[in-house]
C-alpha positions as CSV (number, residue, x, y, z in Angstrom):
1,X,-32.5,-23.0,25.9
2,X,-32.0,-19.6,24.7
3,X,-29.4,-19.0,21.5
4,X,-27.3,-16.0,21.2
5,X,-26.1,-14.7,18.2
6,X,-22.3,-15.8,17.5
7,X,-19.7,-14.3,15.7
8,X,-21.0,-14.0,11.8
9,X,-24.5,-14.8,12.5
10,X,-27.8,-14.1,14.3
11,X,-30.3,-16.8,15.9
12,X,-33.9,-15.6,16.9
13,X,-35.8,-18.6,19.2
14,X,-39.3,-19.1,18.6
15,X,-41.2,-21.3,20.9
16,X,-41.3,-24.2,18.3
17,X,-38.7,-22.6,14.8
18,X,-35.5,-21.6,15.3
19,X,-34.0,-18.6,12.7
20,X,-30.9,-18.6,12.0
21,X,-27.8,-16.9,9.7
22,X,-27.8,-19.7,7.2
23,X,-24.2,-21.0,5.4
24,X,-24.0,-21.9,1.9
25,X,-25.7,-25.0,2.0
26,X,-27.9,-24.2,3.8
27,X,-29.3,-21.8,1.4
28,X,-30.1,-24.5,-0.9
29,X,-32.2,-26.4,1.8
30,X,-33.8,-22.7,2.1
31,X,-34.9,-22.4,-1.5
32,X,-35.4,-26.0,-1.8
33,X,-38.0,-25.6,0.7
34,X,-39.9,-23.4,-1.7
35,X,-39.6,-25.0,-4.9
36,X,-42.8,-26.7,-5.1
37,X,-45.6,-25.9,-7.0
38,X,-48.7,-25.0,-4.2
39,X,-45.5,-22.3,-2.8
40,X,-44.5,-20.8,-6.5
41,X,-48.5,-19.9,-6.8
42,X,-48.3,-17.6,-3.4
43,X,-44.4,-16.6,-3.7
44,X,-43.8,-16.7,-7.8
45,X,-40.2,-16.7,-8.4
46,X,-38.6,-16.6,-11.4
47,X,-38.1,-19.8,-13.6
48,X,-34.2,-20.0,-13.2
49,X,-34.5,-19.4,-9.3
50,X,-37.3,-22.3,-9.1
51,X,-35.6,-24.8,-11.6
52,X,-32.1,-24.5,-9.2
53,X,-33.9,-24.9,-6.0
54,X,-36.0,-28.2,-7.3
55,X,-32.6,-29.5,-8.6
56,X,-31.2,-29.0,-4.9
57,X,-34.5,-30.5,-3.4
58,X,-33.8,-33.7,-5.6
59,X,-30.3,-33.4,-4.2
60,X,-31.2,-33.9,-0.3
61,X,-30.2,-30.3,0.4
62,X,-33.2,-30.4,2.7
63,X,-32.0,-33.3,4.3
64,X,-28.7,-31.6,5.7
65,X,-27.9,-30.8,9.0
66,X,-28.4,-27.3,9.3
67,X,-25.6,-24.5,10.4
68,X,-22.7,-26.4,9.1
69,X,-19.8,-23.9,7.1
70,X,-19.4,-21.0,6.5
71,X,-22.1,-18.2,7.3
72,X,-23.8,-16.8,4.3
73,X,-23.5,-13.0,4.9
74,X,-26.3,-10.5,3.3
75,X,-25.6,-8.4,0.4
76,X,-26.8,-5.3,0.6
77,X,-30.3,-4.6,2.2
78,X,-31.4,-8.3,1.5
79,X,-31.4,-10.4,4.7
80,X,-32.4,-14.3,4.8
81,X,-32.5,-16.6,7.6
82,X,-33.0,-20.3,7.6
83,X,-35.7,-21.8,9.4
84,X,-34.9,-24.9,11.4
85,X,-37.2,-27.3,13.6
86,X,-35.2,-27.2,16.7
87,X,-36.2,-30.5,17.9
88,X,-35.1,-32.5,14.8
89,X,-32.3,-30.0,13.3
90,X,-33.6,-30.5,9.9
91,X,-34.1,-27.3,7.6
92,X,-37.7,-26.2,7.4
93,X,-38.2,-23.4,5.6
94,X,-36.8,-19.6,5.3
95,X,-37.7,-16.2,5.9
96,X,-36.7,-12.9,4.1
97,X,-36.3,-9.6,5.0
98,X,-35.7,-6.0,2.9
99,X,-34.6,-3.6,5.2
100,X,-35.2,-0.5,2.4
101,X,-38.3,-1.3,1.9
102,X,-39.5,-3.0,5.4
103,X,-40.6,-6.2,3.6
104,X,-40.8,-10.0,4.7
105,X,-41.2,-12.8,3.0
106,X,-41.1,-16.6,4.7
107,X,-42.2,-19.9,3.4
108,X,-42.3,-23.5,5.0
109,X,-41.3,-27.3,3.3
110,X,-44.4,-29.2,2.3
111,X,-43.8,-31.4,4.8
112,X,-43.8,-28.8,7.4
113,X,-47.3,-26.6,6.4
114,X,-50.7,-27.1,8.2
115,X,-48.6,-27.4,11.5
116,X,-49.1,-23.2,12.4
117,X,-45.1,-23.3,12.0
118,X,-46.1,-20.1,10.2
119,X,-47.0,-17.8,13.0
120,X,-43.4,-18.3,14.6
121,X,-41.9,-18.2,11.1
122,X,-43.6,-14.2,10.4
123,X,-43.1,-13.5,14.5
124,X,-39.7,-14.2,14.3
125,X,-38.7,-12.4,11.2
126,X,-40.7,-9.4,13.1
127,X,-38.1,-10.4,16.1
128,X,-35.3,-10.4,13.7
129,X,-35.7,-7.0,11.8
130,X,-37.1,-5.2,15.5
131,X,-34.4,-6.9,17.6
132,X,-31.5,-7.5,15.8
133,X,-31.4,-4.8,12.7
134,X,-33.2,-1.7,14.6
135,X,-36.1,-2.0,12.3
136,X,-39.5,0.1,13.9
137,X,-42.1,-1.4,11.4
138,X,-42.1,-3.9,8.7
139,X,-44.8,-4.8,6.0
140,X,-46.1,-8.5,4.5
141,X,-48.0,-8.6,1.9
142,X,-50.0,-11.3,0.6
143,X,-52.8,-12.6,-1.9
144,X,-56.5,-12.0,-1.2
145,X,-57.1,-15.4,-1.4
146,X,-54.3,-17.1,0.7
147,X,-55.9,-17.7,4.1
148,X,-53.1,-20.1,5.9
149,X,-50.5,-16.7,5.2
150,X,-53.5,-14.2,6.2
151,X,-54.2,-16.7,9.5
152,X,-50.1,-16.9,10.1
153,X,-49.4,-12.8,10.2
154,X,-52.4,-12.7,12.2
155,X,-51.7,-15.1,14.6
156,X,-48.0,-13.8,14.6
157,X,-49.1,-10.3,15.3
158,X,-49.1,-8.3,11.8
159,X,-52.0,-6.2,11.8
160,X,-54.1,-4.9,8.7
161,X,-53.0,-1.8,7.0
162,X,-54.0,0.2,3.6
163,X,-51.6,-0.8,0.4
164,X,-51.8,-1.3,-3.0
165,X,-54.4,-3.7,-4.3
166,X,-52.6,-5.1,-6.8
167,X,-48.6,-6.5,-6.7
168,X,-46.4,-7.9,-9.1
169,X,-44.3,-11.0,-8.4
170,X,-40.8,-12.0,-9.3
171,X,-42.1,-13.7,-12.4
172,X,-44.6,-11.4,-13.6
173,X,-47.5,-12.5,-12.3
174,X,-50.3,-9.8,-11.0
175,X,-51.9,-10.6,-7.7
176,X,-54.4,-9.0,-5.5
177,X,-52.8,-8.3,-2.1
178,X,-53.5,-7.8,1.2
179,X,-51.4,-6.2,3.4
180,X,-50.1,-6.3,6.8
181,X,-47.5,-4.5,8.8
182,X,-46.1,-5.2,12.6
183,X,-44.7,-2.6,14.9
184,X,-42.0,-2.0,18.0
185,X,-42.4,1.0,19.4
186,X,-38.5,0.1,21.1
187,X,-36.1,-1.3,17.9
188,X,-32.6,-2.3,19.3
189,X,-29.1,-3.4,17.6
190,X,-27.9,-6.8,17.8
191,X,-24.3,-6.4,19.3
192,X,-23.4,-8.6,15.8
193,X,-24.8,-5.9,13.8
């Protein structure tokens, strides 16, 4: 089955992920999803941030059935959509998008990694920002040394491109990056938009 976007939020169908405008609590399953330590070495967010989405991961956030309240609109350029395993409804994951600077960003639950979730998770996001927002190109960066990202934008599409070597992350750290960018040579509007 084939979701359209609704009133107040957007839904991009993947063959096995479904992204989706998340509500407030749903954003805490989001960030819960990522408070881990194996995902604060690749995405290193700041203390605060981490310590409030472990509290909601002890919480159950993760545990909530997803799309429930209000939608969560984005402020600014900043977009995020919640990922969701269609099959079970449970919250999976999330993806970000910057539309100023063409960026994404997406991350998966422990419980959810090593399945190749992560190739719908980047295609989508490229689905979202080409589809839905009217966005040509966007960019993904990553560290040299994280191969299940490297393999997921691959698989999902992003191709190589030149960028800086190094990149600073939310919480200071210095990484060396690899960079990645997918294309649409015919961006369209959401009617939501």
């Amino acid at each position: 089955m084939r979701m359209r976007c609704r009133w107040g939020g957007h839904v991009v169908q993947m063959p096995r992920l479904r992204l989706q405008t998340p509500t407030a609590v749903d954003m805490a399953g989001v960030l819960a999803a990522a408070s881990d330590p194996h995902a604060q070495r690749w995405l290193g967010w700041t203390d605060k941030a981490v310590t409030r989405a472990r509290r909601w991961q002890e919480q159950g956030f993760l545990d909530v059935s997803p799309g429930r309240g209000a939608k969560r609109h984005p402020k600014g350029e900043d977009w995020l959509l919640a990922a969701v395993d269609p099959l079970g409804e449970r919250l999976v994951g999330g993806v970000s998008f910057h539309k100023k600077t063409g960026e994404i960003g997406g991350w998966l639950a422990p419980q959810f990694r090593g399945r190749g979730l992560g190739a719908d998770l980047f295609a989508g996001v490229a689905e979202f920002a080409h589809q839905h927002l009217g966005v040509p190109s966007v960019i993904a960066g990553t560290e040299t040394s994280n191969a299940a990202c490297i393999g997921a934008l691959s698989t999902a599409g992003f191709l190589p491109m030149d960028g800086p070597e190094k990149h600073v992350l939310a919480d200071g750290r210095v990484i060396p990056s690899r960079w990645f960018r997918h294309e649409s040579s015919s961006p369209s509007y959401c009617w939501r938009i």
